[in-house]
FITIVEX-766372 format. One record per atom (N, C-alpha, C, O): residue in one letter; y negated, z negated, x negated. Coordinates in steps of 0.001 Angstrom, whole numbers, plus 500000, padded with zeros to 6 digits. Atoms other than C-alpha are relative to their C-alpha. Layout:
N
AYZX/...
This chain:
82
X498930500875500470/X038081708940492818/X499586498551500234/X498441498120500095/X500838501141499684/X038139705499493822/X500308499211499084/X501477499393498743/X500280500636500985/X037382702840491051/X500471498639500303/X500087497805501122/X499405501375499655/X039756700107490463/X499058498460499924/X497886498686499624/X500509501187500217/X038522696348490321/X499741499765498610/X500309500699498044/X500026500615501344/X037867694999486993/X500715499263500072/X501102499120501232/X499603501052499770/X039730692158486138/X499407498923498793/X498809499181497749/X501442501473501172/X037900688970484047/X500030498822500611/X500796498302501422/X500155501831499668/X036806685637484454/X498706500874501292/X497923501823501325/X500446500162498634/X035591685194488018/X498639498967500458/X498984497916500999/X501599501006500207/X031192683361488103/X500902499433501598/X501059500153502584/X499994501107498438/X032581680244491130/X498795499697500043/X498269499547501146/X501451501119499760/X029050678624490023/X500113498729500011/X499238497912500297/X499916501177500886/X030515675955488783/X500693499768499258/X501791500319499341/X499447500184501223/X031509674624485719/X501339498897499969/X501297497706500277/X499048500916500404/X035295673592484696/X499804498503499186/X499112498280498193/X499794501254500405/X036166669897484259/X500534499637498975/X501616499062499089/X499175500209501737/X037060669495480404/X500363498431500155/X501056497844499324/X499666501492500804/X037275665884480779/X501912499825500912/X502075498677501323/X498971500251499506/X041208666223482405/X500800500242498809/X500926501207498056/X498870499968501612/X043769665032479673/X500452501147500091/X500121501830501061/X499284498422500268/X045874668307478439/X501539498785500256/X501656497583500016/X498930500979499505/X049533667224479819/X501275500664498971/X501611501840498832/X499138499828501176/X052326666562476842/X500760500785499964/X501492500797500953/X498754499165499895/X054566669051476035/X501379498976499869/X502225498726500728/X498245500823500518/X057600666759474099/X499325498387499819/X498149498692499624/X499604501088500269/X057345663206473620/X499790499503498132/X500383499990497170/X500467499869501477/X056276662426470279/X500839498830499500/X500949497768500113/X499184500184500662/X058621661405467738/X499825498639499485/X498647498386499237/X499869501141500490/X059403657955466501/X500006500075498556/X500420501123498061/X499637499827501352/X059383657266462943/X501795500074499502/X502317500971498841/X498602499413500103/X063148656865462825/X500530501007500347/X501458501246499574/X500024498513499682/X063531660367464533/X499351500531498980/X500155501203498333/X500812499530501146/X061235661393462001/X500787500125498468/X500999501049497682/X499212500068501586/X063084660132458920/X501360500645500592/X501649501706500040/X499184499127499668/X066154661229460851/X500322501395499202/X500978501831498256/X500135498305500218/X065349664753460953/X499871500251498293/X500640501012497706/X500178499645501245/X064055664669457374/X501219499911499105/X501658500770498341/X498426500091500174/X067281663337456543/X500994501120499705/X501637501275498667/X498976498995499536/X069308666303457948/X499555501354499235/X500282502146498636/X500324498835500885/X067071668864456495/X500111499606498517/X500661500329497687/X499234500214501602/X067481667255453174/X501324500174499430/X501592501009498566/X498123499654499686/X071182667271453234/X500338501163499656/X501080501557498756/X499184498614499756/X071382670673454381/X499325500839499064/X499696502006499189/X500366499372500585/X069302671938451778/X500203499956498509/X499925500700497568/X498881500423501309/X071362670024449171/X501232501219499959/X501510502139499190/X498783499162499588/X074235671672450502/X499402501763499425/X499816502309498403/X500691498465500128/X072334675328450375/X499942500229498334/X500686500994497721/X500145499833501095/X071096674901447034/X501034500558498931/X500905501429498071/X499263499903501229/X073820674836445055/X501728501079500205/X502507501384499302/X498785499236499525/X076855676979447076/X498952500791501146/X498000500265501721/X499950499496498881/X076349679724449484/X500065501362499838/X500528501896498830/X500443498642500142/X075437683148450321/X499095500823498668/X499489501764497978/X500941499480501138/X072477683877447801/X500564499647499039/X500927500670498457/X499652500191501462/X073841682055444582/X500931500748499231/X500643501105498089/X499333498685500696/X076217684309443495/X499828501117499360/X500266501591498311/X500398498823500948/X074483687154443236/X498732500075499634/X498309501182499301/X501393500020501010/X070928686052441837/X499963500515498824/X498960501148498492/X499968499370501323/X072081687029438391/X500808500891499480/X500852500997498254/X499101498944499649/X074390689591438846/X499218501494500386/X499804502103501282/X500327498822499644/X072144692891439088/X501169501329499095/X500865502471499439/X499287498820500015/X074914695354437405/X500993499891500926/X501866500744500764/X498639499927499587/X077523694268440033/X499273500257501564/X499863500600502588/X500364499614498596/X075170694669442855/X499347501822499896/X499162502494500911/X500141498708500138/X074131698272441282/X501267500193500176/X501708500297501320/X498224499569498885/X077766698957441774/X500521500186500909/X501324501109501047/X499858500415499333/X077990697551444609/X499317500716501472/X499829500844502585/X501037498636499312/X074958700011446275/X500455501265500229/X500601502041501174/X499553498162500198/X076109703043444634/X501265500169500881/X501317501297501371/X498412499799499635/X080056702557446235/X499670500004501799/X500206500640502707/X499650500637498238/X079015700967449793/X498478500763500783/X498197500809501981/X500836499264498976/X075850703017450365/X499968501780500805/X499212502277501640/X499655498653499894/X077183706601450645/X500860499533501732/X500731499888502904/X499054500610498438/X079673704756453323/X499343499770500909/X499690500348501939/X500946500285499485/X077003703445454824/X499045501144500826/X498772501008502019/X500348499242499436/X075221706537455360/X500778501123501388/X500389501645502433/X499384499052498909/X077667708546457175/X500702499325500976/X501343499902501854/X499959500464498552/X078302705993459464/X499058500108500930/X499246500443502100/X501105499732499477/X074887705994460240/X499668501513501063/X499282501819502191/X499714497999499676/X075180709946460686/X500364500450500911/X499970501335501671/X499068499466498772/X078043709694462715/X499369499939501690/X499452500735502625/X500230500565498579/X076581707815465684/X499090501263500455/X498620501307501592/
C-alpha cells in the first residue's frame, strides 16, 4: 500500500519575519462612532426593557402551563406527520 504524504509545517531553514505589521481588518472607530453606537444600543434596550416579547409572560407561569398542555399535543402530531 502506498503511504500518503504527511501534511505539517514544512523545515525551509529559515526563520519567518515577525517584524511585518499584521494588516487592519476595519478602521478603528472614532470616539463619536463610538458614543454613536452606544447611543443606539442604549435606546434599543430602553425600548426592549419595558415592552416586548419576554415581558408578558415572566410572571405568568399558570397561563403558560395552559398554554403547553393545549399547544403541545398539536405540536406533536405535526411533528409525527412529516
Amino acid at each position: 500500500m502506498p503511504v500518503a504524504p504527511q501534511r505539517g509545517p514544512i523545515d525551509t531553514g529559515t526563520y519567518p519575519n515577525l517584524n511585518v505589521p499584521p494588516e487592519v481588518a476595519a478602521p478603528v472607530l472614532t470616539e463619536e462612532e463610538k458614543a454613536g453606537l452606544a447611543a443606539r444600543v442604549e435606546s434599543a434596550r430602553a425600548r426592549q426593557s419595558g415592552s416586548g416579547r419576554g415581558s408578558a409572560t415572566t410572571g405568568n407561569s399558570a397561563r403558560l402551563k395552559k398554554l403547553a398542555e393545549s399547544h403541545g399535543p398539536d405540536t406533536l402530531n405535526e411533528i409525527e406527520a412529516q
